[in-house]
C-alpha positions as CSV (number, residue, x, y, z in Angstrom):
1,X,68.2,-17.9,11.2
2,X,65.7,-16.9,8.6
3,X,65.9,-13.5,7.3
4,X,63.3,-11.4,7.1
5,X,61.1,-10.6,4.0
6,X,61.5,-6.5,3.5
7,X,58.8,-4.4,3.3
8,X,59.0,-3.1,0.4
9,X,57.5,1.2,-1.1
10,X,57.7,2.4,-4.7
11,X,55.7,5.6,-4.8
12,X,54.7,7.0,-8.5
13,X,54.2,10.3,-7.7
14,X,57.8,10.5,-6.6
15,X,60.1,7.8,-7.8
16,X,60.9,7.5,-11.4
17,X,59.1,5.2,-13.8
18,X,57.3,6.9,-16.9
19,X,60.1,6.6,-19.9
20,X,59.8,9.4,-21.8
21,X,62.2,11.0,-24.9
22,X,63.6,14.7,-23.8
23,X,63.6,17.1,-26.5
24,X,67.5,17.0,-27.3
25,X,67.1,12.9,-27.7
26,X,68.3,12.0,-24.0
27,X,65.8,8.9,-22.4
28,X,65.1,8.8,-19.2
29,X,62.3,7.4,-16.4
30,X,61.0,10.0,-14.3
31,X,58.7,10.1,-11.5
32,X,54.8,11.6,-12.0
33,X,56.2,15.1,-10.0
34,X,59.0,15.6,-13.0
35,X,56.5,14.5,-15.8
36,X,54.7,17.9,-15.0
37,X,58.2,19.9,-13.8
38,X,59.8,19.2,-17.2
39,X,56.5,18.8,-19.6
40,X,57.4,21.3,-21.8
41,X,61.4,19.5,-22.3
42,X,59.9,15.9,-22.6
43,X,59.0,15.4,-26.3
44,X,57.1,12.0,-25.8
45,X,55.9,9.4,-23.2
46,X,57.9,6.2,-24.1
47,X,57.0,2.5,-22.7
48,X,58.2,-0.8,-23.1
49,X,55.1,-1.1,-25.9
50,X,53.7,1.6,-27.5
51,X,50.5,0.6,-26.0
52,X,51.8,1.6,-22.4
53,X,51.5,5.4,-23.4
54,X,47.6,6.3,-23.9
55,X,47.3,4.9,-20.6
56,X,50.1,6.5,-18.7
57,X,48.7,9.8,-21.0
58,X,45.4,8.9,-19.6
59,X,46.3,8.6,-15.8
60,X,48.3,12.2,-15.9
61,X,45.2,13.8,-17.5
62,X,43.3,12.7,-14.9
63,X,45.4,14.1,-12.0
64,X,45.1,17.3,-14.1
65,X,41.4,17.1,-14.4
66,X,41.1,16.2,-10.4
67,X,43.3,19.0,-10.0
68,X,41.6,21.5,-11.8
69,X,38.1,20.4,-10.1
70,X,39.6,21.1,-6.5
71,X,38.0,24.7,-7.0
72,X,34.2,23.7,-8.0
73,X,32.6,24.0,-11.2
74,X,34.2,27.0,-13.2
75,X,32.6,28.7,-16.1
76,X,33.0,27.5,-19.4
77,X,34.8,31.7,-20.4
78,X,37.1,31.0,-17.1
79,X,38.0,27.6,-18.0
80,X,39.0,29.2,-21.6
81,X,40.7,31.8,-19.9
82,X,42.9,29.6,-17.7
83,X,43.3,27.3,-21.1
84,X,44.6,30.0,-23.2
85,X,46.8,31.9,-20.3
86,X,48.3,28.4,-19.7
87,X,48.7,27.6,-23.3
88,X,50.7,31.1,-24.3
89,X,53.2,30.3,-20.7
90,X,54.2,26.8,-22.2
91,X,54.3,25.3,-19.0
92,X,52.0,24.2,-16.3
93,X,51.5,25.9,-13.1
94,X,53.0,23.4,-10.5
95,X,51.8,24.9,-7.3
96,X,48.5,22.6,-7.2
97,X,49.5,20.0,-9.0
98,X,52.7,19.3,-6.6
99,X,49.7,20.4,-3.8
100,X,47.4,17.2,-5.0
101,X,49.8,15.2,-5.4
102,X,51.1,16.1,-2.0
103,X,47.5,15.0,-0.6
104,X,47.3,11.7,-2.0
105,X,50.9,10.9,-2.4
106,X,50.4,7.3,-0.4
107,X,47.9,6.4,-2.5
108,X,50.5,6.3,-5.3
109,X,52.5,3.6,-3.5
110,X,52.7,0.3,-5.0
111,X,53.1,-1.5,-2.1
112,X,50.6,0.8,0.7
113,X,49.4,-1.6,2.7
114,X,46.0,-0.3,2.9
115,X,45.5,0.9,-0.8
116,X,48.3,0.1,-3.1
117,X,47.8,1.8,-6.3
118,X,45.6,0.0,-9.0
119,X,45.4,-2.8,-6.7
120,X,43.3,-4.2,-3.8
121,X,45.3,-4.9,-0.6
122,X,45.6,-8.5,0.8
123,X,43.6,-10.3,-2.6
124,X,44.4,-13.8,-2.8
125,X,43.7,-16.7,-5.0
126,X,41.6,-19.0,-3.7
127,X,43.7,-22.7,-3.2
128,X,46.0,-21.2,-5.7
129,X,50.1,-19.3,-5.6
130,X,50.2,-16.2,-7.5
131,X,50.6,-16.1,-11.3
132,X,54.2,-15.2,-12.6
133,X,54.8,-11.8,-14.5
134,X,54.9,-13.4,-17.4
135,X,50.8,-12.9,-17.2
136,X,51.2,-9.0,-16.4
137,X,53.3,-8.6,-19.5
138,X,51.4,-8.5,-22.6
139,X,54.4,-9.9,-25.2
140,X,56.0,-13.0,-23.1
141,X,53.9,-15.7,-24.8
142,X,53.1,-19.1,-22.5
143,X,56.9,-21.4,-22.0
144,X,55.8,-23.9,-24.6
145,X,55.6,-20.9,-27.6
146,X,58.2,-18.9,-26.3
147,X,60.5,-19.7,-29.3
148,X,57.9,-17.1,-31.0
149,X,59.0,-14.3,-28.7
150,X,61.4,-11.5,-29.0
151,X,61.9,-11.0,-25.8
152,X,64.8,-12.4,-23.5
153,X,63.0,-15.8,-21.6
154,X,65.8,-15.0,-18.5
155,X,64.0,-11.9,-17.4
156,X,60.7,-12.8,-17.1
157,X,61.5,-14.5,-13.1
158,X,60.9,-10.7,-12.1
159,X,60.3,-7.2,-12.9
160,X,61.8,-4.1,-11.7
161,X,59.1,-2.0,-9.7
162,X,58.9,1.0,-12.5
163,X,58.7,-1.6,-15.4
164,X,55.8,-3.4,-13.0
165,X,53.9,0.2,-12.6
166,X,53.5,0.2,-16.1
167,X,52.3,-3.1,-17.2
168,X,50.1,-2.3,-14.1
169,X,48.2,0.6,-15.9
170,X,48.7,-1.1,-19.2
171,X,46.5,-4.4,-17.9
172,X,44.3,-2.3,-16.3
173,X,43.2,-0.6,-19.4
174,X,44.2,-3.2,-21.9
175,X,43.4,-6.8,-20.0
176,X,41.6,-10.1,-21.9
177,X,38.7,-11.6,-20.7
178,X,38.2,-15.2,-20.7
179,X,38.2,-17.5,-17.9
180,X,39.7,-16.3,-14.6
181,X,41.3,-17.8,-11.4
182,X,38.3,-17.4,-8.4
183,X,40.4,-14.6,-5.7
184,X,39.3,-15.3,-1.8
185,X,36.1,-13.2,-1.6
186,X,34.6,-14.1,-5.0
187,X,30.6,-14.4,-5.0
188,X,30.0,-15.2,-8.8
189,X,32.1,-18.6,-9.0
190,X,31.0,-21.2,-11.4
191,X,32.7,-24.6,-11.0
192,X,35.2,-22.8,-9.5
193,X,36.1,-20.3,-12.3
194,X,34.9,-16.9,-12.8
195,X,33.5,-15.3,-15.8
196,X,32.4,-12.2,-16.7
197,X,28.8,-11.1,-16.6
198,X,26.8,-12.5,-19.8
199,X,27.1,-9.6,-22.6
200,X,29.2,-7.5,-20.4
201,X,32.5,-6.3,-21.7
202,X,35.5,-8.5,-20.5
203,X,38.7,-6.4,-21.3
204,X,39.7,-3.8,-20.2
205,X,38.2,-0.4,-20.6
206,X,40.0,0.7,-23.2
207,X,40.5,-3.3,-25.0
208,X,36.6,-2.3,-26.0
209,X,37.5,1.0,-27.6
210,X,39.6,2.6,-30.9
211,X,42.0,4.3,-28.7
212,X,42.6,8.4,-30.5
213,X,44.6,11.4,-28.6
214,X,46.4,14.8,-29.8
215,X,50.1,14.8,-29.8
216,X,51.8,18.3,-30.0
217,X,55.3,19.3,-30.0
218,X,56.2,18.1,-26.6
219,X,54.4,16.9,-24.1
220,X,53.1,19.7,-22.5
221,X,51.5,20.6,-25.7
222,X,50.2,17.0,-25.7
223,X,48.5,17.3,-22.4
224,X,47.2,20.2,-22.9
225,X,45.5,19.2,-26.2
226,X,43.6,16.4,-24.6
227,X,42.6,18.0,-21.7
228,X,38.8,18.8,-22.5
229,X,37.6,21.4,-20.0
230,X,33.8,21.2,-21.2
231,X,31.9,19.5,-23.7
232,X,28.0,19.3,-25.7
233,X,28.1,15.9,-25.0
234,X,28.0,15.6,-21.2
235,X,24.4,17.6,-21.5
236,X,25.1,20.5,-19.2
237,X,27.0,18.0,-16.8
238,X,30.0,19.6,-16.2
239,X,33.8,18.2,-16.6
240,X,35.4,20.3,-14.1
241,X,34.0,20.0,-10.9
242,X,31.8,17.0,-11.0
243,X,31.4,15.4,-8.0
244,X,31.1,12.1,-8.7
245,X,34.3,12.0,-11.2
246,X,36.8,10.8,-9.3
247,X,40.2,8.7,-9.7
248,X,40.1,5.0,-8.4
249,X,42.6,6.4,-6.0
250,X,40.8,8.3,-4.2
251,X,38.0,5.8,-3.7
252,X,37.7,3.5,-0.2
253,X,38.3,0.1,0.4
254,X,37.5,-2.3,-2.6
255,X,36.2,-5.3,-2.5
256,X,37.9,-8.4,-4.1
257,X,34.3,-9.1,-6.1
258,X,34.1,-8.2,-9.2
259,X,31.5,-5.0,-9.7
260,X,28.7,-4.1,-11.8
261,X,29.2,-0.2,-12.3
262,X,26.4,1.7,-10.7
263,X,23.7,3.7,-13.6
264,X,25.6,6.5,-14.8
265,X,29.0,5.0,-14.3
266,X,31.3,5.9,-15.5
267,X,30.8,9.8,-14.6
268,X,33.5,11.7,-16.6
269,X,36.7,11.5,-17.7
270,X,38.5,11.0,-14.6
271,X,36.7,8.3,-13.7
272,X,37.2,6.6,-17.2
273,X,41.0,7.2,-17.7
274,X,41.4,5.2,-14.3
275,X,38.7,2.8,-14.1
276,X,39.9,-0.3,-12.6
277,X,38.8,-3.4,-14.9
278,X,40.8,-5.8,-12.7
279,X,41.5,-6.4,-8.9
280,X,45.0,-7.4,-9.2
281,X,47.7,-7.2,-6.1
282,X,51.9,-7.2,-7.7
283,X,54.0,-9.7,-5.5
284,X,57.4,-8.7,-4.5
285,X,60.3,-10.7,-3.7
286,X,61.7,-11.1,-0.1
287,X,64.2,-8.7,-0.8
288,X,61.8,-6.3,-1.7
289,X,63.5,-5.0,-4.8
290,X,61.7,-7.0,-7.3
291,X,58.0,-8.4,-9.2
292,X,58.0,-11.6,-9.2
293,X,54.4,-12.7,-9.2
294,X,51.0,-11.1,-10.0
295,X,47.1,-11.5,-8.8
296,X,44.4,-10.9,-11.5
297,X,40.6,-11.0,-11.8
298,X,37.9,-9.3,-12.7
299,X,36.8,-5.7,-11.3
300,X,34.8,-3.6,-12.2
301,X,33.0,-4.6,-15.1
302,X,33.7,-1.9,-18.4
303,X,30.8,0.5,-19.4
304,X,31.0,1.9,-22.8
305,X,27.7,2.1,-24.6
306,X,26.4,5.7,-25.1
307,X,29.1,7.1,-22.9
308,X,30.5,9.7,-25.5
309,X,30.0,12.6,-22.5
310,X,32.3,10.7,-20.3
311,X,34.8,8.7,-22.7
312,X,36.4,11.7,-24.5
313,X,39.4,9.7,-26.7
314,X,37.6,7.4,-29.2
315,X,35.4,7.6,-32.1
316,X,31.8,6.3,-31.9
317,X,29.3,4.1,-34.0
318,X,25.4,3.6,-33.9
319,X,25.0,0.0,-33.4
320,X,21.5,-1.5,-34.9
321,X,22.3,-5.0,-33.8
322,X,22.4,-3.4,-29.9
323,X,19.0,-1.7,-30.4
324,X,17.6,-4.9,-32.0
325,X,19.3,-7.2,-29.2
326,X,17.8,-5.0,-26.1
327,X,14.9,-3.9,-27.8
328,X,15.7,0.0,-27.4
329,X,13.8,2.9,-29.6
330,X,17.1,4.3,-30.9
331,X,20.1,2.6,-32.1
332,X,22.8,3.0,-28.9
333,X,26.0,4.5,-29.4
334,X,29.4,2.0,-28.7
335,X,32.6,3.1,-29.4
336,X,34.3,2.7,-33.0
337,X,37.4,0.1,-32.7
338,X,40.4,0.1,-34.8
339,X,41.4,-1.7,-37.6
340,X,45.0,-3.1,-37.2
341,X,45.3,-3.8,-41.2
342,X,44.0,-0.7,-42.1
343,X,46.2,3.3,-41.6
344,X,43.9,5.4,-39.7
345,X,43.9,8.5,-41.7
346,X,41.8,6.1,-44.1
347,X,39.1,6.1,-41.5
348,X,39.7,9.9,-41.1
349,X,36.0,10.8,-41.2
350,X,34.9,8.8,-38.4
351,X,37.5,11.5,-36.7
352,X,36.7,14.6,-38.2
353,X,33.5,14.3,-39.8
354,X,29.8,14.9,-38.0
355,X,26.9,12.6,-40.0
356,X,23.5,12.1,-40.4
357,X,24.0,10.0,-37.2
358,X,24.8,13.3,-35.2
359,X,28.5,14.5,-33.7
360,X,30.3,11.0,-33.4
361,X,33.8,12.2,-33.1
362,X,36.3,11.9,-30.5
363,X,35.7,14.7,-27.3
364,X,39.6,15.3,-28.0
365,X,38.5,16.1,-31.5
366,X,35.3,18.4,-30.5
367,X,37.4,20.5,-28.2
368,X,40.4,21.4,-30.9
369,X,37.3,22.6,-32.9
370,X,35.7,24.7,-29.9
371,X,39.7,26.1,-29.3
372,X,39.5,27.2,-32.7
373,X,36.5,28.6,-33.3
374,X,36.9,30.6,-30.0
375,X,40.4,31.9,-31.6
376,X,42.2,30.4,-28.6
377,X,44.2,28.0,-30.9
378,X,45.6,30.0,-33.8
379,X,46.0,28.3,-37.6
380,X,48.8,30.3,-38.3
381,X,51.0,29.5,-35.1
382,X,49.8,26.1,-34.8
383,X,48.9,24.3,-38.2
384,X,49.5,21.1,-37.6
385,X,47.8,18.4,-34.9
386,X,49.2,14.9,-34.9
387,X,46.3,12.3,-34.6
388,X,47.6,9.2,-32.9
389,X,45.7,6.1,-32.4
390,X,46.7,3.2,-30.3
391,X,45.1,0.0,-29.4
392,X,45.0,-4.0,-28.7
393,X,43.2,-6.1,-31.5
394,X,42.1,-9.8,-29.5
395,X,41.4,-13.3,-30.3
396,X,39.6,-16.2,-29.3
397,X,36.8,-14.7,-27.7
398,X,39.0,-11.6,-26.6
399,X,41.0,-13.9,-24.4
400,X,44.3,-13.6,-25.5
401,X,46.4,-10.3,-27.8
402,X,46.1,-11.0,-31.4
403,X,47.6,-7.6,-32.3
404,X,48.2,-3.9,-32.0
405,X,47.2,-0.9,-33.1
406,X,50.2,2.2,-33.0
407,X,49.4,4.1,-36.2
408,X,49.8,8.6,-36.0
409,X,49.4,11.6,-38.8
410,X,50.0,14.8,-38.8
411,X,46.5,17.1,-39.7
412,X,46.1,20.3,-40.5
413,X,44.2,22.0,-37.9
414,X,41.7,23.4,-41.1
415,X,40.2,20.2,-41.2
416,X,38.7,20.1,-37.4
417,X,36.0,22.0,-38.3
418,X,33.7,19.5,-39.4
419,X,31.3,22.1,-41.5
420,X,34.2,23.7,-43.6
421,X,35.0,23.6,-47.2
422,X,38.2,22.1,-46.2
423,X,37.2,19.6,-44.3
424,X,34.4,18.3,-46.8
425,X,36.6,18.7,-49.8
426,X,39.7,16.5,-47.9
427,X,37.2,13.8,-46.8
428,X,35.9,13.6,-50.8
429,X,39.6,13.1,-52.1
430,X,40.1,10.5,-49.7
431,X,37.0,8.5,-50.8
432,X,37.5,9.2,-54.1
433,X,40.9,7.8,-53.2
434,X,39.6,4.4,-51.4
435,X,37.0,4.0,-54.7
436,X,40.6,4.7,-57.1
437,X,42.0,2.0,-55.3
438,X,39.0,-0.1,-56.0
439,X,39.2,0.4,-59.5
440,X,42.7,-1.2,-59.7
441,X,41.8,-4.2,-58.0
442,X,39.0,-4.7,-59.9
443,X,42.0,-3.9,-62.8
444,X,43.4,-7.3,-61.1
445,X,40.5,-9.0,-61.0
446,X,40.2,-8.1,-65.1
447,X,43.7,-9.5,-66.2
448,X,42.8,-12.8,-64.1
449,X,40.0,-13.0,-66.6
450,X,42.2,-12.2,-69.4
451,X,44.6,-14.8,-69.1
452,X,42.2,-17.7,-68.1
453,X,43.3,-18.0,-64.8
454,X,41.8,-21.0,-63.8
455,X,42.9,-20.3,-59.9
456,X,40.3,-20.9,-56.9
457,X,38.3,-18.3,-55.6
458,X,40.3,-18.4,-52.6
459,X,43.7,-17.7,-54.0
460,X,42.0,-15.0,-56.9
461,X,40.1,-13.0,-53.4
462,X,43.8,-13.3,-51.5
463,X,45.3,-11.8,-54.5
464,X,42.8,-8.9,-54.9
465,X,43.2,-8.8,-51.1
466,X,47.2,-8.4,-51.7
467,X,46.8,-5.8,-54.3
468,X,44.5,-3.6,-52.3
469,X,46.8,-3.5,-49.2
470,X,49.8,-3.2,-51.9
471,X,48.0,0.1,-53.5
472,X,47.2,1.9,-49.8
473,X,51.1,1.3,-48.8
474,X,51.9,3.1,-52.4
475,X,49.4,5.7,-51.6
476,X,50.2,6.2,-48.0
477,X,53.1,9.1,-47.8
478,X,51.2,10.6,-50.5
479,X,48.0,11.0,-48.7
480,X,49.2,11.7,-44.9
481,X,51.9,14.3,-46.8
482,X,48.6,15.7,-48.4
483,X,46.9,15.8,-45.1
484,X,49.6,17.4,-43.3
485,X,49.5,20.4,-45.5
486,X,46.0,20.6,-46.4
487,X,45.7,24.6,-46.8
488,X,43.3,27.0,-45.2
489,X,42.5,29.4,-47.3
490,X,38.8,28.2,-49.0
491,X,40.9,29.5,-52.5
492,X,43.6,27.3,-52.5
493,X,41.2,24.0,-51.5
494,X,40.2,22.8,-54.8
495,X,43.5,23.5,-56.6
496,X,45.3,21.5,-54.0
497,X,42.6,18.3,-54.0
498,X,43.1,18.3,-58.0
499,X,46.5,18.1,-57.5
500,X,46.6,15.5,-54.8
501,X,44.1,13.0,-57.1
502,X,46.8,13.8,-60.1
503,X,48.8,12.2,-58.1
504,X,47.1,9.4,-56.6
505,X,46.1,9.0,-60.7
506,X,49.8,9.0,-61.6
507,X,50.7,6.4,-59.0
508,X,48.0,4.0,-59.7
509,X,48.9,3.7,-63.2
510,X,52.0,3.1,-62.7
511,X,51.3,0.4,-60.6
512,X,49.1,-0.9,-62.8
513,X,51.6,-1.0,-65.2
514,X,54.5,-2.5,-62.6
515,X,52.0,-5.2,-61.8
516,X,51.6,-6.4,-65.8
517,X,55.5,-6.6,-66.2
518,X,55.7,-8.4,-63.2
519,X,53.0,-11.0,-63.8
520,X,54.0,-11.8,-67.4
521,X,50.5,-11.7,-69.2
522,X,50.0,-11.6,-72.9
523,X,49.1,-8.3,-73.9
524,X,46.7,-10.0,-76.7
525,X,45.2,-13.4,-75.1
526,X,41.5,-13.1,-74.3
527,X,39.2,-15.3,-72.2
528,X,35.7,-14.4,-71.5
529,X,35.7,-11.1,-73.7
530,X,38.6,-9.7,-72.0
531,X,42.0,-8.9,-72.7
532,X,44.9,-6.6,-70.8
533,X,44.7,-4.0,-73.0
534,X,40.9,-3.8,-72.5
535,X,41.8,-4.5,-68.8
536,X,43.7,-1.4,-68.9
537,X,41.4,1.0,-71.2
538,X,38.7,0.1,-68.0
539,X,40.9,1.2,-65.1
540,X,42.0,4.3,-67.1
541,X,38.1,5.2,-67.8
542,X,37.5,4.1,-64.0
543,X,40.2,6.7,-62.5
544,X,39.0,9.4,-64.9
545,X,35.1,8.9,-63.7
546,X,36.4,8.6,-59.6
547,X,40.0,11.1,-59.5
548,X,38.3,13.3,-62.7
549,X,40.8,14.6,-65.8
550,X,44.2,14.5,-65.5
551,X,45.7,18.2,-65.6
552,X,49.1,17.5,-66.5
553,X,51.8,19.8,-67.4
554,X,52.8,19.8,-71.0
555,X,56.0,18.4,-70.4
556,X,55.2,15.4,-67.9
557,X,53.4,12.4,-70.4
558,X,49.6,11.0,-68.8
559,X,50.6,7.6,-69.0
560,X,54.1,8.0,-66.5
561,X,55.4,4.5,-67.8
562,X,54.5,2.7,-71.6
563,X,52.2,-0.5,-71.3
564,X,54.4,-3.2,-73.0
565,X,53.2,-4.7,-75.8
566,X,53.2,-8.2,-77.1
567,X,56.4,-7.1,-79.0
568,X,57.9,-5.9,-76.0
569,X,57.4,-8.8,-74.5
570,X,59.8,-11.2,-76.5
């Protein structure tokens, strides 16, 4: 006799899945209820990628923000008042959070046969069995280029329902686009693949954006720091208590199609921290203890251009090419993506700073300045906000992962006030940093010429190209140090900037002189008009005009280590 398939329930609100780090080092997975019971004990949210955690981050925030707008639209002095009074307790209030969660708790179940969380009940391929889980987990690589991956080939047959739950959230904020499998109820099938709509965005919602929270102590602080109760950018809208924000949970029955958001989608916050890019269904095994298969297409289809009001943790850019391509009158706002090869703090004042193009910063960003300036966040108790970006960089016409982005600093809270001294005096050292670094490279470029280097283009660019990212890695403690304990007093500022490009100066020469030792070049040969010593009198005179004179103790020498001469040499 056949046994029967079990039926089976994993429920997020109550059954333990989230890893997370406790503050005395212990690991453990917890359910959504304990996440908020112990926030204030939990130092971090873990994940089997760093790139699980914005989105887990994201889905608590919204069931705080949904929370929060059970009341109605609150004043933007109550919604201080109940920040700051909540801030100074160190813990959340528990009674309606457990109280929402209560309310929607089966629409947190994985398996609900009516509205499984993140997923759409019943979806099918269309003439085609499931996928395996090896396509809801972003680092198993296809069988034949598996000798590439890290991770164990004998456990990708299944997935425990916690590690499924998060790969769930992951893929829908983080899936590629390309070509997908047609799911029964399709209407935009072409030769019987799908495709996403002509110009739309294909990944998921936050594949198209630079990923940037707030991370504090623990992860209460964390929470809290990110959860924006009003902002200038939503135009009077408000956050808490907009109708029309509200989770994917909460939503009826979704069709298997994919969508085409609705004008002003997506509303708020809540909205984007759970928008549902795919419609996806997890397959369990007939024991009902395990993944082992997975339904994807697309959902509904990612909105991103000029939704700073709604999309509160990324940077923004004006895009010309956008304004040109759909013929607006202004040049429309997308967000600002991340760099995998470059350290974010390098990018700081696409964070902090507000330009000629108007306030482009993160909302998590604008509301640490509106704490601050209303005196609900104090400098002196709280000096330092880590700034921690995290995304997925894509290839191939965003189709598959090309690589990641899991980069954080520590900032002193002096610099989120994008109209201070210290804030416009940090920003100049750093690019009077990134156009130091310049000046060594173009050092490189000099004792190529020098020695008659006869090498290709090619090769010369990759080695300028080597140097650069050589430079910023020397650079790198010095400058997110420097960050870190950027000072607020407006006396101390300049003082502390002289200091930091003394020793940006410092380290750059004696790289400069590391690299001539380790690339053997005569100290007196001379192609073109150019010799090493000339080479080196030009990146001396370069660092004085960008990092200005060095003030150096009387008993520390300017040049840290002695360029070799030819004599020195033999």
């Amino acid at each position: 006799m056949a046994s029967e398939s079990v039926e089976p329930h994993f429920n997020l609100a109550t059954d333990p899945w989230i890893p997370v780090i406790y503050q005395d080092g212990t690991c453990r997975e917890v359910s959504i209820q304990t996440v908020f019971e112990d926030a204030e004990q939990i130092r971090e949210v873990s994940g089997d990628s760093p790139q699980q955690v914005l989105p887990m981050l994201r889905l608590l925030l919204a069931i705080l923000h949904r929370q929060l707008s059970q009341g109605g639209t609150k004043s933007e002095d109550d919604l201080l008042d109940w920040w700051e009074d909540t801030w100074e307790s160190g813990h959340f209030d528990l009674d309606g959070i457990l109280a929402y969660l209560a309310s929607a708790k089966d629409r947190f179940d994985l398996f609900d046969p009516s509205h499984p969380f993140y997923q759409v009940a019943g979806l099918e391929y269309a003439g085609k069995d499931p996928d395996g889980v090896d396509e809801l987990v972003a680092d198993v690589p296809k069988s034949d280029k598996f000798l590439f991956s890290l991770r164990s080939k004998g456990r990708i047959d299944g997935l425990t329902f916690a590690e499924a739950g998060r790969w769930l959230v992951f893929q829908q904020a983080y899936a590629t686009a390309g070509i997908k499998t047609p799911v029964k109820g399709n209407t935009h099938v072409k030769s019987g693949k799908v495709y996403p709509p002509k110009g739309a965005v294909g990944t998921g919602m936050l594949g198209a954006e630079g990923g940037v929270f707030l991370e504090g102590a623990n992860l209460f602080r964390t929470l809290m720091l990110n959860l924006v109760l009003f902002d200038n950018a939503r135009g009077g809208r408000p956050i808490v208590g907009c109708g029309e924000d509200v989770p994917s949970w909460e939503r009826g029955e979704v069709s298997p199609d994919y969508r085409i958001p609705t004008p002003g989608e997506p509303y708020g916050p809540i909205q984007c921290y759970t928008w549902q890019s795919r419609r996806m269904r997890l397959v369990p095994n007939d024991k009902g203890d395990r993944v082992i298969g997975v339904i994807s297409c697309y959902g509904d289809i990612p909105v991103v251009m000029d939704k700073e009001g709604s999309e509160l943790m990324t940077a923004w850019r004006p895009s010309t090419s956008q304004q040109k391509s759909l013929g607006l009158p202004y040049a429309p706002r997308l967000p600002k993506t991340h760099d995998p090869t470059r350290a974010i703090w390098r990018g700081l004042a696409s964070i902090v700073s507000v330009g000629q193009d108007g306030d482009l910063r993160p909302g998590v960003v604008r509301w640490v300045e509106r704490l601050r300036y209303e005196g609900v966040l104090s400098p002196e108790e709280y000096p330092v906000v880590a700034i921690h970006a995290q995304s997925m960089a894509y290839g191939t016409q965003n189709s598959v992962f090309a690589d990641a982005v899991d980069d954080k600093f520590d900032l002193s809270v002096s610099l989120f006030e994008h109209d201070s001294c210290a804030c416009n005096r940090a920003l100049a050292t750093i690019d009077s940093v990134d156009q130091a670094v310049g000046k060594v490279v173009n050092f490189v470029s000099n004792i190529q010429k020098a020695s008659g280097d006869k090498a290709s283009s090619t090769v010369a660019t990759q080695e300028r190209n080597r140097v650069r990212e050589s430079v910023f890695a020397e650079l790198d403690a010095i400058c997110r140090t420097r960050l870190a304990h950027f000072p607020n007093e407006a006396s101390a500022i300049e003082t502390y900037c002289a200091e930091w490009r003394d020793e940006v100066r410092r380290r750059l020469l004696s790289y400069a002189t590391r690299y001539l030792n380790e690339c053997d070049r005569s100290f007196f040969e001379e192609h073109e008009g150019m010799t090493v010593g000339r080479a080196m009198a030009i990146l001396r005179a370069g660092l004085f005009q960008t990092l200005g004179r060095l003030e150096k103790p009387s008993h520390v020498s300017e040049n840290p280590e002695t360029v070799p001469t030819e004599e020195g040499r033999e």
